[in-house]
C-alpha positions as CSV (number, residue, x, y, z in Angstrom):
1,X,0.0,0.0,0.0
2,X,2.7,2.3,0.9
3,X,4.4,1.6,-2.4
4,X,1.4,2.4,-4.6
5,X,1.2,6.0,-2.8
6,X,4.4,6.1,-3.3
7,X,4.6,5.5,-6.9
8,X,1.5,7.5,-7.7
9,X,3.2,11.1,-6.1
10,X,6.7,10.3,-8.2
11,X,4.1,9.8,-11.7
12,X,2.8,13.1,-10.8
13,X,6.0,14.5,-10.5
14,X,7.5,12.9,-13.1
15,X,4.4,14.5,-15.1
16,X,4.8,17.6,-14.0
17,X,9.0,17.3,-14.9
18,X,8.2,16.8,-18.2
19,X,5.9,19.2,-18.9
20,X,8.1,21.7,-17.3
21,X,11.2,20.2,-19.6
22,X,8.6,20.6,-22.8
23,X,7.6,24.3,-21.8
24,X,11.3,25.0,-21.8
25,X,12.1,23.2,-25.1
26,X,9.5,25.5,-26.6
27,X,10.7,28.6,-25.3
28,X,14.0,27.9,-26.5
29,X,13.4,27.2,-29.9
30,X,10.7,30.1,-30.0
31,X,14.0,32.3,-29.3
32,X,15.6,31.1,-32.0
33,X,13.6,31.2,-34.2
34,X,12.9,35.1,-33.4
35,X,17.1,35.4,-33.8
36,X,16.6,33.2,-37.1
37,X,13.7,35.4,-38.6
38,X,15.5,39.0,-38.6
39,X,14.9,40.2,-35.3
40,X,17.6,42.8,-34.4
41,X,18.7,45.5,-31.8
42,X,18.5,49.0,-32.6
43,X,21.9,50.0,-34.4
44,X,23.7,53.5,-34.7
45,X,21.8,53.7,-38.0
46,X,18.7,53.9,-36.8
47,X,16.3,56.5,-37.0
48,X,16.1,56.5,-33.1
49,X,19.8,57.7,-32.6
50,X,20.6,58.9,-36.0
51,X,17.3,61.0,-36.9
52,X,18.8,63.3,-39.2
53,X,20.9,60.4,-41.2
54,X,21.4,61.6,-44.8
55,X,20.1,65.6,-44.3
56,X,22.4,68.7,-44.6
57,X,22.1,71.6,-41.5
58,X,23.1,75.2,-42.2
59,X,23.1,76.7,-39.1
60,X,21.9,80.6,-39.4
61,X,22.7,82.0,-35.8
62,X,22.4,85.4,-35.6
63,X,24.2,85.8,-32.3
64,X,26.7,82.6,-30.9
65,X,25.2,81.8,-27.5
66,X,28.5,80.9,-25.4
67,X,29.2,77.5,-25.3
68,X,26.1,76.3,-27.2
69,X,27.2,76.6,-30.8
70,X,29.7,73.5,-30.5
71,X,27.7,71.3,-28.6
72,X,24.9,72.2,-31.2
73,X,27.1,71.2,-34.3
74,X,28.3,68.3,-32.4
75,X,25.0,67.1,-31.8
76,X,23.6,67.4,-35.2
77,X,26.4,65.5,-36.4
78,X,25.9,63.1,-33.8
79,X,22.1,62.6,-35.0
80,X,24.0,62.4,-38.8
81,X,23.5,65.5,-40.1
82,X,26.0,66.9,-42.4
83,X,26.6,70.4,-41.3
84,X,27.5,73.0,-44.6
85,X,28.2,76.4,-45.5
86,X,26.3,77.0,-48.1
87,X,22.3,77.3,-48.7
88,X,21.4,75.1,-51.7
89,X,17.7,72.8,-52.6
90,X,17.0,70.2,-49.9
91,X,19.1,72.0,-46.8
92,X,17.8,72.6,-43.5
93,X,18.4,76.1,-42.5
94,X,18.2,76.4,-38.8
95,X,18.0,79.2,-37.1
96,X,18.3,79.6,-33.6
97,X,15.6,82.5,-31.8
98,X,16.6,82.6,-28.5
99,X,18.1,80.3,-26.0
100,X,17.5,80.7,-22.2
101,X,19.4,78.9,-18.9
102,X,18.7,79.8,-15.8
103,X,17.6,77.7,-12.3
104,X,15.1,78.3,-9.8
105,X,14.8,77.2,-6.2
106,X,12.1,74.6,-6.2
107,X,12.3,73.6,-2.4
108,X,13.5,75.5,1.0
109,X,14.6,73.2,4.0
110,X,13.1,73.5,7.5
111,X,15.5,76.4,8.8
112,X,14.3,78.3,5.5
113,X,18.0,77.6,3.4
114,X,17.4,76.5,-0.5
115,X,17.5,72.5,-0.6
116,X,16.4,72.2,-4.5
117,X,17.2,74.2,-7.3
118,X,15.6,73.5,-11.1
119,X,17.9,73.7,-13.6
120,X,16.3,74.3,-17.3
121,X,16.9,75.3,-20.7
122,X,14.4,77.1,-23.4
123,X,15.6,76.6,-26.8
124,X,13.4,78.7,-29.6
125,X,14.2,77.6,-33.2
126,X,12.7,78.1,-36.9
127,X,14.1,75.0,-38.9
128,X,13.1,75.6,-43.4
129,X,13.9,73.2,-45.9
130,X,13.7,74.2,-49.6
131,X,13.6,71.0,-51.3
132,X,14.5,71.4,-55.3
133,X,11.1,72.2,-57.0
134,X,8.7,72.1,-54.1
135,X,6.8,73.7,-51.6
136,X,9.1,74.8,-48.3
137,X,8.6,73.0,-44.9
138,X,9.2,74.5,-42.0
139,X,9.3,73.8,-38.0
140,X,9.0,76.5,-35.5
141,X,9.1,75.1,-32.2
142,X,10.5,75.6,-28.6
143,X,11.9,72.3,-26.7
144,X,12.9,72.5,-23.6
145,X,15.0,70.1,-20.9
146,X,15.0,71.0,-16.9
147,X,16.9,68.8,-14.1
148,X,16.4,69.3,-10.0
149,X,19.9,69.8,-8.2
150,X,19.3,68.8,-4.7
151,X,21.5,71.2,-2.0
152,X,23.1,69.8,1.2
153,X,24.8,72.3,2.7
154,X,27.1,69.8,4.6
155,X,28.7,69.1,1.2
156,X,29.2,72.6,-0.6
157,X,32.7,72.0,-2.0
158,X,30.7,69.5,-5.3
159,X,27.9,71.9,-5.9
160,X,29.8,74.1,-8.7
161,X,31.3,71.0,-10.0
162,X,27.6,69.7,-10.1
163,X,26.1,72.3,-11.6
164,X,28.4,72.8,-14.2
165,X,27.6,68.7,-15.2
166,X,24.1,69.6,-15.2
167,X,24.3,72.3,-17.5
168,X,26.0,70.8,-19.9
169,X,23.6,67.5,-19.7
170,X,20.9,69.8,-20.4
171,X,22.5,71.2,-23.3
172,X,23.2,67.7,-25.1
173,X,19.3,66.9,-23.9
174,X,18.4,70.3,-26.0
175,X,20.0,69.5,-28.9
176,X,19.0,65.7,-29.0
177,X,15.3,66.9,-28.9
178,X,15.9,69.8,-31.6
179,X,17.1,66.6,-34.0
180,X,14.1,64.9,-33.2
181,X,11.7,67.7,-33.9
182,X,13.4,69.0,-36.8
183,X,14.0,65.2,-38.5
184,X,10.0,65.4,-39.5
185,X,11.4,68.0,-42.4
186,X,12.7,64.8,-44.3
């Protein structure tokens, strides 16, 4: 008797084993077969990193904002624009309006000192392309990035160093969303 109870719990398990081994075996070969059918990762070509692949920039600035202009030519040819000199059919004339940093306080502590500031930058831009024989398209838009810089005044001597990063990261942030609004001009 205790034999037959014991055989009938090891048949269950033995069940349940193999299905488990079976559900495996078809996952695995489902994986494959997704590698096997085309299925690959996002590459530097695509339009997600490179949106402006293939597309010439004239930048029109009418004033050079400090520091901007080379991260702004280094991130449109980052996003694979060709950046030129010259205005000709099917170039993206971008002109930059106005561009705004500054930060805020966004949060005081208990004893009333700042504990938060907001870091942001505005960046106002006309982008035109002329393509040969058509009709111009044009983008006017305003993108903006902002980051929080939390403030502990027990550790000061970072808090340049900091801010410095941040600005910066919001610059690359500006530019990377300017590609993406002006790639619809394709």
């Amino acid at each position: 008797m205790i034999s037959q109870l014991f055989d009938r719990h090891s048949s269950r398990i033995g069940r349940r084993a193999a299905g488990l081994v079976l559900i495996t075996f078809f996952l695995v070969i489902s994986a494959v077969q997704g590698c096997a059918t085309g299925f690959k990762p996002r590459g530097a070509d695509s339009l997600t990193y490179a949106p402006l692949k293939g597309m010439s920039v004239l930048l029109n600035e009418s004033g050079k904002q400090s520091g901007f202009t080379r991260i702004l030519e280094d991130g449109l040819h980052a996003s694979g624009a060709a950046l030129v000199t010259e205005s000709a059919p099917g170039v993206i004339v971008l002109k930059i309006n106005e561009l705004e940093e500054d930060k805020t306080v966004s949060a005081y502590s208990a004893v009333r000192q700042v504990r938060e500031f907001n870091h942001y930058i505005e960046l106002s831009f006309l982008a035109v392309r002329q393509p040969a024989g058509g009709k111009a398209k044009q983008v006017e838009a305003l993108v903006r990035a902002e980051r929080v810089q939390i403030y502990d005044s027990e550790y000061v001597l970072g808090a340049a160093e900091e801010e410095r990063i941040i600005k910066n990261e919001l610059r690359v942030e500006v530019v990377r969303l300017l590609a993406l609004r002006i790639a619809v001009l394709k």
